[in-house]
C-alpha positions, -999 to +999 in steps of 0.1 A: +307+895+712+279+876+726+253+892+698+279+879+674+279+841+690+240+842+690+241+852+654+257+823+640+240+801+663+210+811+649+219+807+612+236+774+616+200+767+629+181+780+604+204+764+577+196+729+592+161+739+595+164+746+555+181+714+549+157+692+567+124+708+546+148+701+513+154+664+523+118+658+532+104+672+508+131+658+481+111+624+499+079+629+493+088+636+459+102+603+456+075+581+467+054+589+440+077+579+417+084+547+433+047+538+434+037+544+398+068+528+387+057+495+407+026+498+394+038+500+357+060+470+364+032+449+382+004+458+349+037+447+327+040+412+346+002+407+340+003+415+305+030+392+298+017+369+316-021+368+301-001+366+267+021+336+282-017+324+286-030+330+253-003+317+236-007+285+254-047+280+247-037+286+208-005+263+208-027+235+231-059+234+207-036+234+177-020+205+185-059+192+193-065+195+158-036+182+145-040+151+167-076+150+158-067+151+119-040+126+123-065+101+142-087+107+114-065+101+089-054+067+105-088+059+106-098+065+067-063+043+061-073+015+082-107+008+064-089+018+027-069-012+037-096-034+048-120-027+019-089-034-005-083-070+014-118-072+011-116-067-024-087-089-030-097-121-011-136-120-029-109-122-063-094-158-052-123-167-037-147-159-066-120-149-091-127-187-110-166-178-115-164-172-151-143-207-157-168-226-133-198-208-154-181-224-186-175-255-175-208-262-166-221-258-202-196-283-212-207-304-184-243-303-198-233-315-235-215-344-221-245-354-209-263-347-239-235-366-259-237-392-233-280-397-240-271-401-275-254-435-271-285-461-274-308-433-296-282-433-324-247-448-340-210-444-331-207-413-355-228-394-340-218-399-303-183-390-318-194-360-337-207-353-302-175-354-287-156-336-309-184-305-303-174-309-265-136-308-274-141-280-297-160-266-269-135-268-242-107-255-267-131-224-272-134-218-232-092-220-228-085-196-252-113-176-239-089-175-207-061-170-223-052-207-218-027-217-249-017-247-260+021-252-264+031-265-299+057-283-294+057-314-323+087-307-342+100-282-326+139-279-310+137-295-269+129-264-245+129-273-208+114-244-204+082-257-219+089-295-227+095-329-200+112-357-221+097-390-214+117-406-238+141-411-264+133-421-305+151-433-331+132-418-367+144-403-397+113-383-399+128-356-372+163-341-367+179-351-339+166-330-304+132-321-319+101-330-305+091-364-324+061-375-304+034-355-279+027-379-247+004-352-233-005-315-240+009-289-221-005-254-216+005-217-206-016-190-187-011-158-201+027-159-200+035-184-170+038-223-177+002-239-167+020-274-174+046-284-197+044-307-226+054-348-223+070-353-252+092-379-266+127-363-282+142-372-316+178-390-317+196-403-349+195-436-360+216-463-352+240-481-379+221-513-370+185-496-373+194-488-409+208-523-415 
């Protein structure tokens, strides 16, 4: 009986003997594992991160180009729009040169017209004149300058200032009878209307 007691002492020994070795060695197994697998995670954080990196460099220099182009275009726009004021305020300044150019010519045959006087008669210093007006008429239609017509033609506010009123026979009633002074347009647009005197009908006592 005591053989038999020593017996199963000894294999309840040996079993926990057996089940030690399994779980250390079931341990050892296991740190292995454990280790490459943190290693695996810690080379995954890096590579995201060095691509969290790259990304940025890329996204930051494009948007130093794009800044770069849009300063550049600002740039171009600003002296487009100074050269064009440029360009605009030389026109009013020296947009009359042509006229001025013009009128000096007829400046120089008044004064040719003018020397004329005590070397020769009346005609000719009115022959003279008439040159100059023909002269000056040339120049305004040159510059699309027009004269309005407006003798016996209907009243247009648009074009004509009455001065006054007329009694004739020789013009309906409302029609220009008598030009006080010319009036022009440039191009289209009203330079400076005509002073005209207007037409009305003849009194009962007129005709008497």
């Amino acid at each position: 009986m005591i053989e038999n007691i020593d017996n199963e002492l000894s294999e309840e020994s040996n079993q926990k003997n057996d089940e030690t070795e399994v779980h250390d060695k079931s341990e050892i197994e296991d740190l292995p594992l454990e280790k490459n697998l943190n290693e695996q995670s810690s080379e995954s954080n890096e590579e995201v991160e060095n691509l969290d990196k790259d990304n940025l460099k890329l996204l930051e220099e494009e948007i130093q180009d794009t800044k770069d182009k849009l300063l550049r275009a600002l740039a171009e726009n600003e002296n487009i729009r100074k050269q064009m004021d440029k360009t605009r305020q030389e026109g009013i300044k020296y947009g009359v040169q042509p006229l001025a150019r013009e009128i000096i010519n007829i400046v120089d045959n008044f004064d040719r017209a003018l020397n004329t006087k005590s070397e020769s008669n009346e005609k000719a210093l009115e022959e003279g004149f008439l040159l100059i007006k023909k002269d000056i008429l040339s120049i305004l239609d040159k510059f699309n300058i027009i004269k309005i017509n407006a003798l016996g033609e209907s009243f247009d506010a648009n074009y004509h200032q009455a001065m006054f009123e007329k009694e004739t026979k020789d013009y309906e009633e409302g029609k220009v009878c008598e030009i006080v002074q010319e009036g022009y347009k440039f191009h289209d647009r009203l330079l400076r209307p005509v002073l005209v005197g207007v037409a009305k009908t003849e009194t009962e006592t007129e005709k008497e």
